[in-house]
C-alpha positions in Angstrom: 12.2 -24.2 1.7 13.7 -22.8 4.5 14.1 -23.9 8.2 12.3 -22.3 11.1 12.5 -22.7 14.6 12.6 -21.9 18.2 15.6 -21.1 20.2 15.5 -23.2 23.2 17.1 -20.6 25.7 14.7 -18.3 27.8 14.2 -15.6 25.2 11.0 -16.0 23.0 11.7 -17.7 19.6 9.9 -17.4 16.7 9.8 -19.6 13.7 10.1 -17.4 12.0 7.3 -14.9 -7.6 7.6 -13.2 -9.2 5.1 -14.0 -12.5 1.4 -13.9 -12.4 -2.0 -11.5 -12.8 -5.6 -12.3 -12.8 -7.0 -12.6 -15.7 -8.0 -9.5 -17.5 -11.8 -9.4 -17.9 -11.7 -10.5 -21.5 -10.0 -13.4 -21.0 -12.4 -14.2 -18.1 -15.5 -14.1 -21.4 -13.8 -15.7 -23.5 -13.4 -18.9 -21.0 -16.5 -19.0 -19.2 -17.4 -22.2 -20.9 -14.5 -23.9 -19.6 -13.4 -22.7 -16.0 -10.0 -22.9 -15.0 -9.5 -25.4 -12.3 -8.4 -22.6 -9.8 -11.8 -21.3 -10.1 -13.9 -24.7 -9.0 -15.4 -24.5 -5.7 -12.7 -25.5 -3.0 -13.4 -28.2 -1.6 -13.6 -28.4 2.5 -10.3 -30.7 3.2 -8.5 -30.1 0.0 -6.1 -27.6 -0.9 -7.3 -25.7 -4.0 -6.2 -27.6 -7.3 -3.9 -25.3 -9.9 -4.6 -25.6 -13.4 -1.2 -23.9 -14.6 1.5 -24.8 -16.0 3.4 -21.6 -15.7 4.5 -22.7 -11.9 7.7 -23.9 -13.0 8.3 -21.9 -16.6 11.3 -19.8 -15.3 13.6 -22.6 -13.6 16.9 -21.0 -13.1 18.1 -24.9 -13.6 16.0 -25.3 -16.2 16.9 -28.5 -17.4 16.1 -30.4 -14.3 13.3 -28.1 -13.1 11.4 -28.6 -16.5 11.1 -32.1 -16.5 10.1 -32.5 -13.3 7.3 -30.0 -13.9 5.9 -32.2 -17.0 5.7 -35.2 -15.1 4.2 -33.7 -12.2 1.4 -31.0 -13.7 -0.1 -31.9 -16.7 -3.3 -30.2 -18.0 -6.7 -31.2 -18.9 -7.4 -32.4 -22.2 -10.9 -33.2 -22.0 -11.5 -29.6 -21.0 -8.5 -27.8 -21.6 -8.8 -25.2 -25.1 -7.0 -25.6 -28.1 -5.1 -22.2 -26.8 -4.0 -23.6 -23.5 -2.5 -26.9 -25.2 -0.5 -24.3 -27.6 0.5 -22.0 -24.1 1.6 -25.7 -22.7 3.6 -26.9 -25.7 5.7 -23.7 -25.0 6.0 -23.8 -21.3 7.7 -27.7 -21.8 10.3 -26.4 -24.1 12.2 -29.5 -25.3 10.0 -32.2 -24.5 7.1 -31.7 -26.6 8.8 -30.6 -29.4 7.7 -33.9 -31.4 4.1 -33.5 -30.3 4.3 -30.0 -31.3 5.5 -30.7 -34.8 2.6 -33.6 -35.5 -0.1 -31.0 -34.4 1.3 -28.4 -36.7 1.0 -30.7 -39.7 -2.4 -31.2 -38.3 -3.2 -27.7 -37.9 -1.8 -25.5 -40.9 -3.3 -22.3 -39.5 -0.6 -22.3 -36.7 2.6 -20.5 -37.0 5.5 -22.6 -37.1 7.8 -20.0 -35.2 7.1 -17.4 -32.1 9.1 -14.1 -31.6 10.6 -13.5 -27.9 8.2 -11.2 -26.5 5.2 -14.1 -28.1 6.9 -16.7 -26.0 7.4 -14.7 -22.8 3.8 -13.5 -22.7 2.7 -16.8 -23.1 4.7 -18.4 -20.4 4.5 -15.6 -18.0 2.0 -13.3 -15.9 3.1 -9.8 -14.9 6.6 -9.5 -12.6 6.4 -7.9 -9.7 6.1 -4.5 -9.5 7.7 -2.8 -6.2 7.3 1.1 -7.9 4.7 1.7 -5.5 3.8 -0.3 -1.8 1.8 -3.5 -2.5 -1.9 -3.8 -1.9 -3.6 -5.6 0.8 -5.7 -7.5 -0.6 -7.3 -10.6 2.0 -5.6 -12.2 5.4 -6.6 -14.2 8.2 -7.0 -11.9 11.5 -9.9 -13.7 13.2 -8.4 -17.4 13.4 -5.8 -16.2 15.9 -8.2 -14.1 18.6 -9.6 -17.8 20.5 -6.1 -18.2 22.3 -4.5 -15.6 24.4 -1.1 -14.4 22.4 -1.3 -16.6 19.6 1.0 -15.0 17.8 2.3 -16.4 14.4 6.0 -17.8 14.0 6.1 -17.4 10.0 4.1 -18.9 6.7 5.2 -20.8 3.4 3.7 -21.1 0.0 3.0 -24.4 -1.2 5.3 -25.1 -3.7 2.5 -25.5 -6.8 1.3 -22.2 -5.4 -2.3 -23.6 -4.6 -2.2 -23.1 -0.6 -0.1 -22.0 2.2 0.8 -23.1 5.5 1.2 -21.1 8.8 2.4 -21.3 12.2 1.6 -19.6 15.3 1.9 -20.0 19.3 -0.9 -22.6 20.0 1.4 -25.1 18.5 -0.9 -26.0 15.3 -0.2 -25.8 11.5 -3.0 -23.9 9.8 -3.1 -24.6 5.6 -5.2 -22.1 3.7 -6.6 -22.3 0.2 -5.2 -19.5 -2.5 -9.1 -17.3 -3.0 -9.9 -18.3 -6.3 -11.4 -14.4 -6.1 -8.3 -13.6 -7.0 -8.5 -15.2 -10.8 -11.1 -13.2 -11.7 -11.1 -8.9 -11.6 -13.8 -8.9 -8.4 -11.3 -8.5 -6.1 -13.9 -6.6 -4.1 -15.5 -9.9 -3.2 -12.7 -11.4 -1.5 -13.1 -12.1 2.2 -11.3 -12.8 5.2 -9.7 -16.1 4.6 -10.4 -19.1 7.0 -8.5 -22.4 7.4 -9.2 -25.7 5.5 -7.1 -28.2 7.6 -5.6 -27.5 11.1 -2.6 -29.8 12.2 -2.2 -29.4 16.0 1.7 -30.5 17.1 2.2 -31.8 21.0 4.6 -28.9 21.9 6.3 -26.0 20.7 6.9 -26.3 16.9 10.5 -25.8 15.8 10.6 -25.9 12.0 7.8 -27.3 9.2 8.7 -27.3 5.5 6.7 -28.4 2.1 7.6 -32.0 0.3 9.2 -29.9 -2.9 7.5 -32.1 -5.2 4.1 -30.9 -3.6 1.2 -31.1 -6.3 -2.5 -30.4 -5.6 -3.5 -32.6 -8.4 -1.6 -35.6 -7.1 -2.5 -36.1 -3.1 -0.3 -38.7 -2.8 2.8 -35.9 -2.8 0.7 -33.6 -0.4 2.5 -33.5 2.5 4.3 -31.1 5.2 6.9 -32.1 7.6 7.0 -30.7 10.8 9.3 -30.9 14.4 8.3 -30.0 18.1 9.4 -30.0 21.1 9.7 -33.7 23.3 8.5 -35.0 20.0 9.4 -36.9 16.7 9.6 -35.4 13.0 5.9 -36.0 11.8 4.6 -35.7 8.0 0.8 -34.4 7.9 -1.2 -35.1 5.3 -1.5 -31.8 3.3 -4.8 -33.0 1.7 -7.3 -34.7 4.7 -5.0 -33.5 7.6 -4.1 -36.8 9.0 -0.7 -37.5 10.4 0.9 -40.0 7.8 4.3 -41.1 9.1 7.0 -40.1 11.7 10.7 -40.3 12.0 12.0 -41.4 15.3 15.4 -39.4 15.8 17.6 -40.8 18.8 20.4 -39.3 20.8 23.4 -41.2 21.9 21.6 -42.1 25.2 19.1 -43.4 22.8 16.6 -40.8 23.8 14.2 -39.8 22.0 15.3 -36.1 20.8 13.5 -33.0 18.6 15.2 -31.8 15.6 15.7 -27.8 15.4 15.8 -27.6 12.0 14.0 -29.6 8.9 14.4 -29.7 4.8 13.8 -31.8 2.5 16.5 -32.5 -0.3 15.3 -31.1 -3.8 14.6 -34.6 -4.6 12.0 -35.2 -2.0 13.9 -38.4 -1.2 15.7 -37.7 1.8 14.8 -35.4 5.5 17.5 -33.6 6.9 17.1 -32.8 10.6 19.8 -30.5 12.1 20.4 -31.3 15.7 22.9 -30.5 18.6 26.8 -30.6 15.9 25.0 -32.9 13.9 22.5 -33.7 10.5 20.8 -37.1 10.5 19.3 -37.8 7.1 16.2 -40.1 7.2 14.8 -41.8 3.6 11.0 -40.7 3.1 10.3 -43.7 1.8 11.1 -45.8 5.1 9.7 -44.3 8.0 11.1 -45.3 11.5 14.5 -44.3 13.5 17.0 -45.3 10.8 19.2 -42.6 9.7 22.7 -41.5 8.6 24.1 -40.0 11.0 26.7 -36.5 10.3 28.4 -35.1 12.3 29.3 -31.5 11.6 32.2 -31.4 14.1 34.7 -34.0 14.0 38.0 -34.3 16.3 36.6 -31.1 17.6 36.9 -29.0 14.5 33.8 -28.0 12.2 30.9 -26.6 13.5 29.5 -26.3 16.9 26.0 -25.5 18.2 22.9 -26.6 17.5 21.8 -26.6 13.9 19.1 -24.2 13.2 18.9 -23.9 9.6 18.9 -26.0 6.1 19.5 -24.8 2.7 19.8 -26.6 -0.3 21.9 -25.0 -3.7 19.0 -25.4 -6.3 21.9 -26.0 -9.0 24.9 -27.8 -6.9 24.7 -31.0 -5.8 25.3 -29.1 -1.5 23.8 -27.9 1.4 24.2 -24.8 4.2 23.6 -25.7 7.8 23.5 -22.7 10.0 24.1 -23.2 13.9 23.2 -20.9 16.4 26.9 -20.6 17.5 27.0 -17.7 14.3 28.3 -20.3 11.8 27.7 -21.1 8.4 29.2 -24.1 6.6 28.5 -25.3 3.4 28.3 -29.3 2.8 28.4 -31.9 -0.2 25.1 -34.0 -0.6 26.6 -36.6 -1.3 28.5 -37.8 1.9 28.0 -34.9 4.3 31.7 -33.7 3.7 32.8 -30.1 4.5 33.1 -28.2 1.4 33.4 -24.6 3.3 33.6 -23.3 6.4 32.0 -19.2 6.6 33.7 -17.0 9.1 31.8 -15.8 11.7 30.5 -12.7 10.8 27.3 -12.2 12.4 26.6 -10.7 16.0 23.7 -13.8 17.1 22.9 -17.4 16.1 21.5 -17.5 12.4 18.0 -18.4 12.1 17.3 -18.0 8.2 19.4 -19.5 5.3 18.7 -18.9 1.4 20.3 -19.7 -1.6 20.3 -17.5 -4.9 18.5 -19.1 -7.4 21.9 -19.8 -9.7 23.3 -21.3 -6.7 26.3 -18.2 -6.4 25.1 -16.7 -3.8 24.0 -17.8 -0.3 21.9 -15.2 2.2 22.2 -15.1 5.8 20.3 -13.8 8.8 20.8 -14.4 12.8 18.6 -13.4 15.4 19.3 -10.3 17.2 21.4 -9.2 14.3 19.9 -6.3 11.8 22.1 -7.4 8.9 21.4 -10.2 5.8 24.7 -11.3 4.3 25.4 -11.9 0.8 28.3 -14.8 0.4 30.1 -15.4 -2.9 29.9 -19.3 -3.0 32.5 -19.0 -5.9 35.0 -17.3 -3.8 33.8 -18.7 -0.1 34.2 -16.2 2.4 33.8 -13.3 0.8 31.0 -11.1 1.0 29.6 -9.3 -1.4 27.3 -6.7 0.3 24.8 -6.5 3.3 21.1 -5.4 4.0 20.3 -3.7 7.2 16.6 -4.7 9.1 15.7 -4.2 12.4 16.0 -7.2 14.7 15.5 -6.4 18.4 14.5 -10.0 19.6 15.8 -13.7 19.1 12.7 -14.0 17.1 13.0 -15.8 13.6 12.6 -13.1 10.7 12.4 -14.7 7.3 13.2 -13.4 4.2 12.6 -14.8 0.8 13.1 -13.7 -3.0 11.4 -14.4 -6.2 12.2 -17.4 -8.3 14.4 -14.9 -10.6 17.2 -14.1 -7.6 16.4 -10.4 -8.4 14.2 -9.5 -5.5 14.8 -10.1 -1.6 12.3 -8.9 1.4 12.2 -9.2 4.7 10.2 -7.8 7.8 11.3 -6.3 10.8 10.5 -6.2 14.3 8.9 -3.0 13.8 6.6 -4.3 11.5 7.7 -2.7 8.3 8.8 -4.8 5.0 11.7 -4.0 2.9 12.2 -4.7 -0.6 15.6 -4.3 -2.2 17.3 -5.1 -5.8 19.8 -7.4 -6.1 20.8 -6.4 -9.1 21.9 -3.1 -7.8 24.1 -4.4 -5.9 28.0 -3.2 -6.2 29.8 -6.2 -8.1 33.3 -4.9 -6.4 32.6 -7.1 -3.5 33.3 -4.0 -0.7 30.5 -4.7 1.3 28.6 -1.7 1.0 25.2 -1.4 2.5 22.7 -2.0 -0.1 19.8 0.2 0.4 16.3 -0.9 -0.2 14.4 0.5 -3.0 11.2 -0.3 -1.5 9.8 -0.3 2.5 6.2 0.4 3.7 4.2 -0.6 7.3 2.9 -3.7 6.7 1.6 -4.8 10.3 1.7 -3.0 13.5 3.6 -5.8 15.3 6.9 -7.7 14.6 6.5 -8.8 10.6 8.3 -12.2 11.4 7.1 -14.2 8.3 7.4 -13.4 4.5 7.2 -15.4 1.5 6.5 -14.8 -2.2 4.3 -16.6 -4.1 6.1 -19.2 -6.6 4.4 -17.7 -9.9 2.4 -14.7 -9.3 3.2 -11.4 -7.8 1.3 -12.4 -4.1 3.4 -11.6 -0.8 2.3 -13.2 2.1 3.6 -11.9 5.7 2.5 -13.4 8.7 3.2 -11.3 12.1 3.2 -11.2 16.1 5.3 -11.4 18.8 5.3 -12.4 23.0 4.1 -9.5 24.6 5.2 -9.0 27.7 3.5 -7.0 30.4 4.6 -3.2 30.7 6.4 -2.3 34.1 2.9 -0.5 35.1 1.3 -4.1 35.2 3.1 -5.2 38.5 1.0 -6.4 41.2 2.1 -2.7 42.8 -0.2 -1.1 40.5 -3.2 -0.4 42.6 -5.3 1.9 40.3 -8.0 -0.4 38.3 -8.4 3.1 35.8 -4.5 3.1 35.7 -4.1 -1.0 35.1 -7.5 -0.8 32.6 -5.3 1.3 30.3 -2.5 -0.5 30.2 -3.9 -3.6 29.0 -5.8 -1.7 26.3 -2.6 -0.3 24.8 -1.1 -3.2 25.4 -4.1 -5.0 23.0 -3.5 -2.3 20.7 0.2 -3.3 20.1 -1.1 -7.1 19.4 -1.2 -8.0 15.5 -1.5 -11.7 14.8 -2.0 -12.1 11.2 -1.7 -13.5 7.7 -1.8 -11.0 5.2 -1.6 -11.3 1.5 -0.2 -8.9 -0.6 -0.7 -8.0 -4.1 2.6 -7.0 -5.7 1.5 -6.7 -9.0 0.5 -3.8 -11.7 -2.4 -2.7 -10.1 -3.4 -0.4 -12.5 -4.1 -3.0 -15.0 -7.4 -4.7 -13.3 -8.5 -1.7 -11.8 -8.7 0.7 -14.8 -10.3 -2.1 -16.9 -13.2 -2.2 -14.1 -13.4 1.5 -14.6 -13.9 1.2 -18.2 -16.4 -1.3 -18.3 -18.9 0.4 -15.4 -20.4 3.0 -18.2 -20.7 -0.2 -20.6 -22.3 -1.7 -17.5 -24.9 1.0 -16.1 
């Protein structure tokens, strides 16, 4: 999860994986008599339930990640085949391996051992596939034309993968079902997609984030928490919509005050807020205005400026606060000590934080600022290489990569996504420029949001910006013809949107489609 916000100086702010496929059309026969649960009718306040295992089968800490992933998705064994038991056996590694070797004494016809490419097929869909621009596939346009410039501010993936979350300029938190069109190979019946719950905030919305430990099939961990403006940190229920609790931060005028910045430690136990050279931490299970309070700047050394971004290291037990005084400091969990301190390297406040999925590497993006900085955590201060986007406004542009580390992406303020490889990058640590291999026009207007789906190869981008009037729109304009055209081009310009992208072999789904219309006519 990663922070998103909005600056509070006059400029307009903006809050601003790689394994999966449908199922080919065989598979689809061969389990028509038991439906996946991601193909059962959505229901109209619930996000749509997930029936896969493979959400957390490539954990870069896998040890951790694993057996939090048992505990929390567990398939259906009334319904569930005798093939998906074996794919889920597999997926759990270690912690079946007893239950796997009393079925194999019950069933003799299963081999006792797997090769490699056997085990990878079974726990993965197709990687992403970035030879050729993505395909559009479904999006939300309609949802954002009742309010005047209701632009959005950025989107995020649940993390099971079964729904994502959006923000935009009228202040509300839109959560949309993942199509379940998109199990099955008629992609040509997917539609524009329409909200399931709508969370409106009082005031401008700063940041939102996912509870990590998110699961559709458990509603009890289906929350989202959210900060806005004049108003305390609230946590929505992600299921019915209703506002379940709210933390109460307090200034030392004990004021109420807004965080800038939320995320949730990997745990799900504990908030962190960043606020004006500080972090409270609040315990989710105890609601209310107590915190622990920590400062980042102490006998005025640290770091100054309001804290605009959270990141936690998936593998190390520390954080990254960004602050938009250009700063980047890396912190221990435990007690909130300084572990690093980043030079200042980047030209405006950062807005965007991200950690590498081994926990090496931490990215960097400010607002204003066209680069993304790779730091060497292992050497701190040193960076490794830089991407170059096109940032024009204090807007918040995301960027995200898939659960492997090896691809990043980003939008612009021009509206175009870039994809680049990691694993291209020089190891020499000059920082060189590394190009991306990978860029195509994916909205008209700024492309503020991005974020990959957790298992299959789905982008989603969100996009829009303030639009402000062209110098022809003074009241001096006297000429209705002249001021008509303005404000069409002006419309033109306007693309508020969520988009999702498939970023997958496309080949594969529509060739067999070809192949079965003769067998078909």
């Amino acid at each position: 999860m990663s922070a998103a916000g909005q600056t509070s100086d006059g400029a307009a702010g903006q809050e601003a994986e790689a394994d999966g496929e449908p199922p080919h059309p065989e598979q689809v026969e061969a389990d028509e008599e038991m439906p996946p649960a991601a193909k059962q009718p959505k229901m109209e306040h619930e996000c749509l339930v997930l029936h896969m295992t493979e959400t957390h089968a490539v954990d870069m800490c896998a040890s951790q990640g694993s057996a939090e992933t048992s505990e929390g998705v567990h398939p259906d064994t009334e319904t569930g085949s005798a093939v998906e038991t074996e794919v889920e056996w597999n997926e759990n590694g270690d912690e079946n391996k007893e239950a796997l070797a009393q079925t194999e004494e019950e069933r003799p016809d299963v081999p006792e051992e797997k090769s490699p490419e056997d085990i990878s097929a079974g726990q993965q869909y197709h990687s992403l596939e970035f030879s050729q621009n993505p395909q559009m596939l479904t999006g939300s346009w309609t949802e954002y034309t009742h309010t005047t410039e209701n632009y959005l501010r950025g989107c995020k993936w649940a993390p099971d993968g079964s729904c994502i979350v959006s923000n935009s300029a009228d202040n509300v938190l839109r959560v949309y079902n993942l199509p379940p069109e998109l199990y099955s190979s008629r992609w040509d019946l997917l539609s524009e997609m329409s909200p399931v719950l709508k969370m409106p905030e009082g005031d401008t919305i700063y940041d939102y984030c996912w509870f990590p430990k998110m699961s559709s099939m458990d509603p009890d961990t289906c929350f989202i928490a959210s900060s806005s403006r004049d108003n305390p940190v609230h946590i929505w229920d992600a299921f019915y919509g209703d506002l379940r609790a709210s933390f109460r931060p307090y200034n030392h005028l004990d004021e109420l005050t807004a965080a800038h910045s939320l995320c949730f430690s990997p745990d799900g136990s504990q908030l962190y807020c960043g606020f004006d050279k500080i972090v409270r931490v609040f315990n989710t299970d105890r609601p209310g205005r107590e915190c622990e309070q920590r400062p980042t700047i102490v006998k005025k050394q640290g770091q100054t400026g309001i804290i605009s971004c959270i990141a936690f290291s998936p593998c190390q037990s520390m954080y990254a606060c960004g602050s938009y005084s250009r700063s980047a400091a890396i912190y221990s969990c435990e007690d909130g000590s300084l572990l690093a301190f980043l030079p200042t390297r980047h030209h405006g406040g950062l807005t965007h934080l991200l950690f590498s999925p081994n926990g090496y590497h931490l990215y960097t993006g400010g607002r204003k600022d066209s680069e993304i900085l790779c730091w060497d955590l292992r050497e701190p201060g040193r960076v490794l290489f830089s991407m170059h986007r096109s940032v024009n406004t204090n807007q918040r542009i995301y960027f995200d990569h898939d659960r492997s580390g090896r691809y990043l992406l980003s939008g612009d303020t021009d509206g175009v996504v870039s994809v680049w490889d990691t694993l291209t990058a020089p190891l020499e640590g000059n920082e060189e420029v590394l190009q991306p291999v990978l860029q195509f026009q994916a909205h008209t207007d700024c492309a503020n949001g991005i974020s990959l789906h957790p298992f299959m190869p789905l982008v989603a981008s969100s996009s829009g910006q303030r639009q402000f009037c062209w110098p022809s729109d003074s009241e001096e304009a006297e000429s209705d013809s002249e001021e008509s055209h303005v404000i069409s081009s002006n419309a033109i310009r306007q693309d508020n949107a969520l988009v999702l992208w498939w970023a997958g072999p496309v080949g594969s789904t529509n060739e067999r489609e070809q192949e079965e219309e003769p067998v078909v006519l």
